[in-house]
MARLO-966119 format. One line per field, with one value per residue: residue number from 0; residue in three letters; x, z, y of N, C-alpha, C in turn. Coordinates in Angstrom, 3 decimals, m for minus. Example, Ala and Ser with C-alpha at 12.3 -4.5 7.8 and 13.67 -1.06 7.14 Angstrom:
! MARLO-966119
seq	(0/1);
type	(ALA/SER);
n.c1	(13.190/12.850);
n.c3	(7.800/7.080);
n.c2	(m5.690/m2.250);
ca.c1	(12.300/13.670);
ca.c3	(7.800/7.140);
ca.c2	(m4.500/m1.060);
c.c1	(13.200/12.900);
c.c3	(7.800/7.870);
c.c2	(m3.300/0.030);
//
This chain:
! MARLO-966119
seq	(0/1/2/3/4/5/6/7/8/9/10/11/12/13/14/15/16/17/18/19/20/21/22/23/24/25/26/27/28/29/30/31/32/33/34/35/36/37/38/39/40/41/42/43/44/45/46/47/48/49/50/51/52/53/54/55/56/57/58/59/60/61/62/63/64/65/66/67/68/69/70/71/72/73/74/75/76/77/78/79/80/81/82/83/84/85/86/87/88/89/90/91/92/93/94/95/96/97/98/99/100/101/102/103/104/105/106/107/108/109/110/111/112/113/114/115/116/117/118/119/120/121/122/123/124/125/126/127/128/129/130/131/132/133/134/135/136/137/138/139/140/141/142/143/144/145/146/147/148/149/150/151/152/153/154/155/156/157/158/159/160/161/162/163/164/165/166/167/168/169/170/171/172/173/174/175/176/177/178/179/180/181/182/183/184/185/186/187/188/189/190/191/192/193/194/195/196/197/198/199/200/201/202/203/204/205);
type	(UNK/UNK/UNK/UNK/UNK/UNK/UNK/UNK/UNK/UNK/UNK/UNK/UNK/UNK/UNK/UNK/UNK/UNK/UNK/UNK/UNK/UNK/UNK/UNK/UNK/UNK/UNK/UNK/UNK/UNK/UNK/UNK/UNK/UNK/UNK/UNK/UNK/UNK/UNK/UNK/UNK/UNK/UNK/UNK/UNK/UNK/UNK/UNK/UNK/UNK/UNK/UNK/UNK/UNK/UNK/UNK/UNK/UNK/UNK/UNK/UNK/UNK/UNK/UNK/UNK/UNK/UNK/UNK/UNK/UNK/UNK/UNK/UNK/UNK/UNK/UNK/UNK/UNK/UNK/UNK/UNK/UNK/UNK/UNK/UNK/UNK/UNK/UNK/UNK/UNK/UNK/UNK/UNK/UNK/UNK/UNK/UNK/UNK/UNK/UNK/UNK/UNK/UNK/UNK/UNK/UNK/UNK/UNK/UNK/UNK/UNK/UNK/UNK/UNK/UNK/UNK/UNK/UNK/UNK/UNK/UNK/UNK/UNK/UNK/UNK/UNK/UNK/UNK/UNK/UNK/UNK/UNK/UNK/UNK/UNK/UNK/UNK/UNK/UNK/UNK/UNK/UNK/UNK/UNK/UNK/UNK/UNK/UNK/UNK/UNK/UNK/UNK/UNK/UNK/UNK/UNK/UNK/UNK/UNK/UNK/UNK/UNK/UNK/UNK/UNK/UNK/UNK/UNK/UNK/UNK/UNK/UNK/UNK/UNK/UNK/UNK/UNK/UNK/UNK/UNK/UNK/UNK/UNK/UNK/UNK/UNK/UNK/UNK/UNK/UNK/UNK/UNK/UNK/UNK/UNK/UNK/UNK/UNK/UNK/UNK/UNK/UNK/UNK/UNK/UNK/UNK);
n.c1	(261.650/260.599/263.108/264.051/264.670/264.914/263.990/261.578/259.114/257.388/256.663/256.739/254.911/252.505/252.035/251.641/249.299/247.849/248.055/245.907/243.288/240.307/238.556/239.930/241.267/241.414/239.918/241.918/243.673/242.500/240.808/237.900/236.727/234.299/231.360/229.064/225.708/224.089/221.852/221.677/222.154/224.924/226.550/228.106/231.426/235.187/238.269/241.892/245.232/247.888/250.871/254.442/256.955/259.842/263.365/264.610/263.330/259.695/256.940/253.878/251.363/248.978/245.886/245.188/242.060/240.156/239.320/236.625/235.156/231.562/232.000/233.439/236.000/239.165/240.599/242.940/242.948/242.700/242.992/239.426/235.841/232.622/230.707/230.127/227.327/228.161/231.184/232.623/234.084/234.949/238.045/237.900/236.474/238.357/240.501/239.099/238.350/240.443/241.702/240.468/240.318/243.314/244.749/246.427/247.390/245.628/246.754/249.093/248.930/249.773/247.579/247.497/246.320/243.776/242.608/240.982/237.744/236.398/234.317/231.752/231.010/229.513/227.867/228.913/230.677/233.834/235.824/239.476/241.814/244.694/247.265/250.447/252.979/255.356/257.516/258.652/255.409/252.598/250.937/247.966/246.106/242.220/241.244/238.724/238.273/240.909/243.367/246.151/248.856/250.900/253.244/253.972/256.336/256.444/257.608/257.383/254.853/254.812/255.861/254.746/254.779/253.774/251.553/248.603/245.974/242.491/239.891/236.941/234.114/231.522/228.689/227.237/227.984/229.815/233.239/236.084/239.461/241.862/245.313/247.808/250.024/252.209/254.621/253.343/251.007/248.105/247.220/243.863/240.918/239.105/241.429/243.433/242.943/242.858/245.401/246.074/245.314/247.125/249.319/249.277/248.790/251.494/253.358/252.568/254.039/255.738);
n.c3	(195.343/194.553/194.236/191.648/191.385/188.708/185.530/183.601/181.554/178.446/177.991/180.541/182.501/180.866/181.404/184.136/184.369/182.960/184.707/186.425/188.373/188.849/191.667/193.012/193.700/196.492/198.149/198.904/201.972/204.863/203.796/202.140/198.793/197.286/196.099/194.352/194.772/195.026/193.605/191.854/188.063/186.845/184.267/181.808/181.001/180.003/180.454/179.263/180.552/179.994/179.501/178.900/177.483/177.644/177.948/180.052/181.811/182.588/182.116/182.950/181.308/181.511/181.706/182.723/183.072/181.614/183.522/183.197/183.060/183.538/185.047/187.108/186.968/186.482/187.348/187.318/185.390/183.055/179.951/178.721/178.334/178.904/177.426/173.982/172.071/169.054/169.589/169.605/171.982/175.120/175.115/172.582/173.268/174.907/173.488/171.195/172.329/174.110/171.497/170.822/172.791/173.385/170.606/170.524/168.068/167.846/166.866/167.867/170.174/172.320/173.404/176.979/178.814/181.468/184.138/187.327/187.245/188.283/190.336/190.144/192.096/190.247/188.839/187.374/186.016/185.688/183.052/183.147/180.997/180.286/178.344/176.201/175.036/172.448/172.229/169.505/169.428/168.737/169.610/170.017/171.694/172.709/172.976/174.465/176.112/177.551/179.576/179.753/179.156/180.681/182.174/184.597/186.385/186.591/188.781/190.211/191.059/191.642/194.345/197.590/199.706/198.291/198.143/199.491/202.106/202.546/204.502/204.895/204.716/202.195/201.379/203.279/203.427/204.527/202.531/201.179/200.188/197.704/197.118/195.252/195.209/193.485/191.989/192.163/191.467/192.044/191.960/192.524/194.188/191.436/189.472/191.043/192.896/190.504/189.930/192.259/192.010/189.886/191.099/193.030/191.635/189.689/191.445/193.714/194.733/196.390);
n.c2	(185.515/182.353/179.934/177.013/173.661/172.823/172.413/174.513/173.032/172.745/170.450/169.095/170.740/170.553/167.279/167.194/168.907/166.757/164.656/165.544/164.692/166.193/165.758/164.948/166.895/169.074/172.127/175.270/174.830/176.508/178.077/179.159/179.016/180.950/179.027/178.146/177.458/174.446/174.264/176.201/177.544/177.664/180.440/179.703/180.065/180.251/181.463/182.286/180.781/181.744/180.553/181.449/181.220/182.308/183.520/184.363/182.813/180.735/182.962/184.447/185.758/188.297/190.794/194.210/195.283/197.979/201.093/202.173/200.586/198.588/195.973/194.934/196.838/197.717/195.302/193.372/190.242/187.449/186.947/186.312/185.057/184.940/181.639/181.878/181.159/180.095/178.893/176.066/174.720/174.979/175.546/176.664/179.099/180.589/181.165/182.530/184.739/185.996/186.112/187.974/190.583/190.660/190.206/188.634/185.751/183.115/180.617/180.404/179.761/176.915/174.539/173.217/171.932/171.752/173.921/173.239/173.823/177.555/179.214/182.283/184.843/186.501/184.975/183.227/179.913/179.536/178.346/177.592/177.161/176.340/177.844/177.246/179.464/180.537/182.938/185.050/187.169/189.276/191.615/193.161/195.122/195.576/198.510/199.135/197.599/196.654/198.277/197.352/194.969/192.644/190.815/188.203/186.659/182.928/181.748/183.510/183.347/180.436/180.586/180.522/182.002/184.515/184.073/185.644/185.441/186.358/187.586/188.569/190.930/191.632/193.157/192.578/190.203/187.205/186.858/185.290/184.938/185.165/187.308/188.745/190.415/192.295/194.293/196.563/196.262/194.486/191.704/189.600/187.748/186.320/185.296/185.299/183.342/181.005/181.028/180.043/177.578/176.604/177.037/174.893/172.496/172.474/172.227/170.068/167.988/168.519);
ca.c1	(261.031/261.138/263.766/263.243/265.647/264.163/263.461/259.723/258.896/256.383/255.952/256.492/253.566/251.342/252.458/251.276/248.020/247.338/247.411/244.817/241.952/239.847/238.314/241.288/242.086/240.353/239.993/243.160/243.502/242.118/239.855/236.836/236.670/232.787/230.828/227.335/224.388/223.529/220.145/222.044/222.591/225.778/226.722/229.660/232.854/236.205/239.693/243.188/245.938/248.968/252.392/255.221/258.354/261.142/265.017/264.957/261.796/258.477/255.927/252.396/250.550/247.598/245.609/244.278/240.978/240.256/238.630/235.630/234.070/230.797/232.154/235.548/236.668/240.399/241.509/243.640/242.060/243.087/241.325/238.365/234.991/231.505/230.666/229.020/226.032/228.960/231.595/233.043/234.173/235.845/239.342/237.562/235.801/239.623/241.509/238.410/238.186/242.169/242.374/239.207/241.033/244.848/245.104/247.311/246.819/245.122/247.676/250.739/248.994/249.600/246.547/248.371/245.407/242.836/242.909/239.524/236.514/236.157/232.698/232.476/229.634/228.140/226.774/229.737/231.680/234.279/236.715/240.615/242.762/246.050/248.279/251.876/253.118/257.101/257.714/257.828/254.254/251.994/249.842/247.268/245.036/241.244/241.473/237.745/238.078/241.982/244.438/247.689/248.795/252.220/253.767/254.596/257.615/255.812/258.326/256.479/253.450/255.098/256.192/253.733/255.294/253.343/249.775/248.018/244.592/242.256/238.492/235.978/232.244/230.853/227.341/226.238/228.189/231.533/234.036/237.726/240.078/243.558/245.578/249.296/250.263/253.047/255.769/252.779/249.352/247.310/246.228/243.491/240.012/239.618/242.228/244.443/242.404/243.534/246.905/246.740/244.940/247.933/250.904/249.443/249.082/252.561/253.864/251.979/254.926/256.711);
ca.c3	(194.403/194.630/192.767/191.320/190.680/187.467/183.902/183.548/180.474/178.153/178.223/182.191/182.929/180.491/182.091/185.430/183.968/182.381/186.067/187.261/188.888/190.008/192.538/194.196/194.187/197.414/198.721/199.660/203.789/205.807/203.202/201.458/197.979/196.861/194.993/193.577/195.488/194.336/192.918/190.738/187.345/186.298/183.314/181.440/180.694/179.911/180.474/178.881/181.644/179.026/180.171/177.786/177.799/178.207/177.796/181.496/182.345/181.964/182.588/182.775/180.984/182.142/181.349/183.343/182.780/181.777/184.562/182.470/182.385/184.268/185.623/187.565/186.493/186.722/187.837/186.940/184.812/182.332/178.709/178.340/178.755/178.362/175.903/173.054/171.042/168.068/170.294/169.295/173.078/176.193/174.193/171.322/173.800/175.554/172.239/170.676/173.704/174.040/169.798/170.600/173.982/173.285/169.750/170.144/167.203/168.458/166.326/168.359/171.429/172.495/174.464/177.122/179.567/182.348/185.661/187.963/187.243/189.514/190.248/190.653/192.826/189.358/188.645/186.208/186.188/184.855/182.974/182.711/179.722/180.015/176.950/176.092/173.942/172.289/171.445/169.778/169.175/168.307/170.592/170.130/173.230/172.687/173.938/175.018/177.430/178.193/179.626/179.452/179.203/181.374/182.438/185.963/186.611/187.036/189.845/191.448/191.440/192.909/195.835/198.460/200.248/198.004/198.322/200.758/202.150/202.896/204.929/205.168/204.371/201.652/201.132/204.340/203.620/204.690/201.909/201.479/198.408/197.657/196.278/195.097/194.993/192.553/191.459/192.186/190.870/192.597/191.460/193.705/193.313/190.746/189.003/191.875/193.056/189.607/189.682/193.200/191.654/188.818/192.046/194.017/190.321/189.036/193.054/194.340/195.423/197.270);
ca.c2	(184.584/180.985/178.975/175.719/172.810/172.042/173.625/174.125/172.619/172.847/168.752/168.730/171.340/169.246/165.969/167.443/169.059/165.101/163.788/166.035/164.536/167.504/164.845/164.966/168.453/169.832/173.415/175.598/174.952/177.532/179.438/178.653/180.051/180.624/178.351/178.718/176.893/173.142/174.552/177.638/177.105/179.250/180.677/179.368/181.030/180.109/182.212/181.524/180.810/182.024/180.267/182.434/180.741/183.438/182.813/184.128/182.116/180.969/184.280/184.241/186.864/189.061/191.605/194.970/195.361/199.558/201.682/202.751/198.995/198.081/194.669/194.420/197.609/198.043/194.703/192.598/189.661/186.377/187.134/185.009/185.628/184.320/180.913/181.965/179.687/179.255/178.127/174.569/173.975/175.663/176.297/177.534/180.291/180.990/181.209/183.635/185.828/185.823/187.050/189.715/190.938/190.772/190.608/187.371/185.233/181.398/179.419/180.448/179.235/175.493/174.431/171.850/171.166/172.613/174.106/173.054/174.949/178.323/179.907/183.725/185.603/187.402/184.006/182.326/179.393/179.597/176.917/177.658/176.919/176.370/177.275/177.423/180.000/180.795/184.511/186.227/187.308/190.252/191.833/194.191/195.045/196.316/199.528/199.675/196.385/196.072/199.137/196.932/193.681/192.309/189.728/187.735/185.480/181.793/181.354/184.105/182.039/178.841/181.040/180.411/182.957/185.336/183.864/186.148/185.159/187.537/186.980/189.886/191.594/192.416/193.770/191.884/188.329/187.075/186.162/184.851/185.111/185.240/187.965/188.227/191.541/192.175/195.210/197.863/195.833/193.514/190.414/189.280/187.731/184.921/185.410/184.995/182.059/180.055/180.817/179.185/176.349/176.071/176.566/173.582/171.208/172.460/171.801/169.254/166.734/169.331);
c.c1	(261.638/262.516/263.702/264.601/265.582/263.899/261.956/259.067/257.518/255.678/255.883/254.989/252.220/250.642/251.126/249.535/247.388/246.914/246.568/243.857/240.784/239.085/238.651/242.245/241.278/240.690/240.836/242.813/242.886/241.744/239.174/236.275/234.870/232.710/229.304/226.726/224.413/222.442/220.240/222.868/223.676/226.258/228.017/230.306/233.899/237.334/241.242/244.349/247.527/250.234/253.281/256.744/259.453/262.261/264.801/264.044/260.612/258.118/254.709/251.723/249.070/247.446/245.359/243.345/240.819/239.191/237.238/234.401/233.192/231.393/233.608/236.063/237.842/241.340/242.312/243.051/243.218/242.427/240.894/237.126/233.699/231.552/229.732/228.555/227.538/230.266/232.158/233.275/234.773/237.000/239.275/237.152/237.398/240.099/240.308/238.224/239.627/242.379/241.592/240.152/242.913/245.648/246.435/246.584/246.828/246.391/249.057/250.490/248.052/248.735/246.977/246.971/244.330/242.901/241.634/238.784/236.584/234.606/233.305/231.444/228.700/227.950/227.614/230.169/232.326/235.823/238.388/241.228/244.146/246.866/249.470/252.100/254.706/256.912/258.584/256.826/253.762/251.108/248.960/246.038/243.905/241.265/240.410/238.041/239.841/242.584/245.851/247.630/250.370/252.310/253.903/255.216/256.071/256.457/257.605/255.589/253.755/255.584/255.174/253.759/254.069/251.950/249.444/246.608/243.957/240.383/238.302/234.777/232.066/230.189/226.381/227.318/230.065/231.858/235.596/237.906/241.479/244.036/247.213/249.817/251.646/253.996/253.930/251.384/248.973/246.734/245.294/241.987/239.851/240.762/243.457/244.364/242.664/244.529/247.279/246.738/246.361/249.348/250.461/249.184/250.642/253.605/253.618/252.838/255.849/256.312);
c.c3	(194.597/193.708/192.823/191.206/189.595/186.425/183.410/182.049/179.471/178.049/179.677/182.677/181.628/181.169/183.860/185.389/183.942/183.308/186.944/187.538/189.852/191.054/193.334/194.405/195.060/197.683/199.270/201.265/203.608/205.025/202.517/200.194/197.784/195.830/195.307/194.219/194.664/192.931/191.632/189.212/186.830/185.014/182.803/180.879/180.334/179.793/179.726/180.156/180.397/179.324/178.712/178.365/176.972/178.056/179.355/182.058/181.881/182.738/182.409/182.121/181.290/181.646/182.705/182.741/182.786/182.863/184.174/182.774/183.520/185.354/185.961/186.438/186.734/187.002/187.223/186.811/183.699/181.222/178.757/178.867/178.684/177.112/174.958/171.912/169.963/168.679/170.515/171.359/174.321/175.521/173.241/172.131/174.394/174.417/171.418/171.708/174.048/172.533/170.439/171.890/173.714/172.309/169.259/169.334/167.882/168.129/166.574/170.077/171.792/173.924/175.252/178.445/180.201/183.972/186.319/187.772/188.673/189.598/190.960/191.157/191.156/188.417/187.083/186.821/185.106/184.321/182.341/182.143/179.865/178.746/177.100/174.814/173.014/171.747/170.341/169.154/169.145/169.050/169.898/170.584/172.683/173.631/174.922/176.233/178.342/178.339/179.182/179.772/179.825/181.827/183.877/185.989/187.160/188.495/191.072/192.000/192.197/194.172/196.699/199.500/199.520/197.970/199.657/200.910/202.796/203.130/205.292/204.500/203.792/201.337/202.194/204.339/203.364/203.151/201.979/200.391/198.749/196.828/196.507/194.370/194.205/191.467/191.243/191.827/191.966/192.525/192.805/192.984/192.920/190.253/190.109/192.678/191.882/189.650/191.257/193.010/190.995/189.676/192.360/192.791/190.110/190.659/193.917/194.952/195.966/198.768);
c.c2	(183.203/180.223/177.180/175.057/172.240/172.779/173.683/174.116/172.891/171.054/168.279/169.295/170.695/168.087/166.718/168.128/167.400/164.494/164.208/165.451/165.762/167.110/165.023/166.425/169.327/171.282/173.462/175.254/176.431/178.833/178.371/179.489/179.774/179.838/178.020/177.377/175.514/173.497/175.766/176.650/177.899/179.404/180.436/180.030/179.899/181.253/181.350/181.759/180.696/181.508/180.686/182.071/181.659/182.692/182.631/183.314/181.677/182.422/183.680/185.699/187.003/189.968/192.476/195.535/197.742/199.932/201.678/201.316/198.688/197.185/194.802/195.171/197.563/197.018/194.104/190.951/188.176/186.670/185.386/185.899/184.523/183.035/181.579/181.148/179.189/178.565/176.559/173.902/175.169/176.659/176.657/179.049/180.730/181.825/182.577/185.096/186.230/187.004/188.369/190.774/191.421/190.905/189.439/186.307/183.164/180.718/179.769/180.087/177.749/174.944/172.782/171.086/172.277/172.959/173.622/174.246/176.092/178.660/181.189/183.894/185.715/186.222/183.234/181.655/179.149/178.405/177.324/177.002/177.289/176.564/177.893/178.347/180.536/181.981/183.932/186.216/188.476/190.436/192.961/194.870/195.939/197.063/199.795/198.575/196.416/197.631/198.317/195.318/193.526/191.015/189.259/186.616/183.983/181.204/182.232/183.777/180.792/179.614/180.996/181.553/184.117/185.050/184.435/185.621/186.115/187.044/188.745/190.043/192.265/192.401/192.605/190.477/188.256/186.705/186.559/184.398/185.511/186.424/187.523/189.394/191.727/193.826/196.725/197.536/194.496/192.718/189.808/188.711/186.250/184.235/185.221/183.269/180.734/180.158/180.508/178.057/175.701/176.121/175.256/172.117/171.319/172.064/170.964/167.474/167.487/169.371);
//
């Protein structure tokens, strides 16, 4: 795991969200994540990107999605989901999809910025929410959508070392995606694809 010379703040990783221009934040080198046709209109989402400041660390929290579920059974996931019509904004859909999912209550999580929009194949894009959160806190995972919820060192994420890239065919058509395999689970996907987005913002003068 990487180590840092620095204490990763909850006003530094703001600060560094604040100077985002997603303009200026181009595609990882030497992959091309998908994104939806000019002419497609996609369906909006939002996810929460949880940073959980630890004595020993920040963590990032995740969910695994239960086997049983139609859509990206089993993987490993960010709660959020779909906007829905009542919906005040993006971080209203994170923070409601987050309580329904995890059972963590909104008003213990400090919403510090946004990662760049992703697009997925099954016709979403989707808009990441950064928030900051201080234990301790109360969880309590919908059993029908979530198996477990855990943690990953944020240092693990700035390791570049652990971003794998990965090109291949499926159902006739190339694609390429990142995973970041981790103490026996597999983050890979979208979800691996934002938390490359949030290494190369929180790293981006290295």
């Amino acid at each position: 795991m990487i180590e840092t010379s620095f204490t990763i703040t909850r006003d530094w990783v703001a600060q560094r969200l604040s100077s985002l221009d997603v303009g200026d934040h181009p595609p990882p080198e030497g992959i091309e994540l998908y994104r939806h046709p000019d002419d497609f209109e996609p369906k909006p989402a939002a996810v929460l990107v949880p940073l959980v400041n630890r004595a020993e660390g920040v963590t990032i929290l995740l969910t695994q999605r239960t086997a049983h579920l139609n859509a990206h059974a089993g993987q490993i996931s960010f709660p959020g989901g779909r906007v829905d019509p009542g919906d005040r904004d993006r971080i209203d859909t994170a923070l409601r999809e987050t309580v329904e999912e995890t059972g963590l209550p909104r008003e213990l999580v400090d919403t510090l910025g946004f990662l760049p929009e992703f697009d997925i194949a099954t016709g979403f894009r989707v808009t990441p929410v950064v928030g900051w959160i201080e234990p301790p806190f109360p969880l309590q995972p919908d059993a029908f959508e979530v198996a477990d919820i855990f943690e990953v060192p944020l240092g693990f994420i700035l390791d570049p070392a652990n971003h794998l890239r990965h090109h291949d065919v499926r159902d006739g058509r190339p694609r390429q995606y990142f995973s970041m395999p981790w103490e026996g689970r597999n983050i890979w996907g979208a979800t691996a694809g934002m938390l490359h987005s949030l290494y190369r913002i929180l790293r981006a003068d290295d």
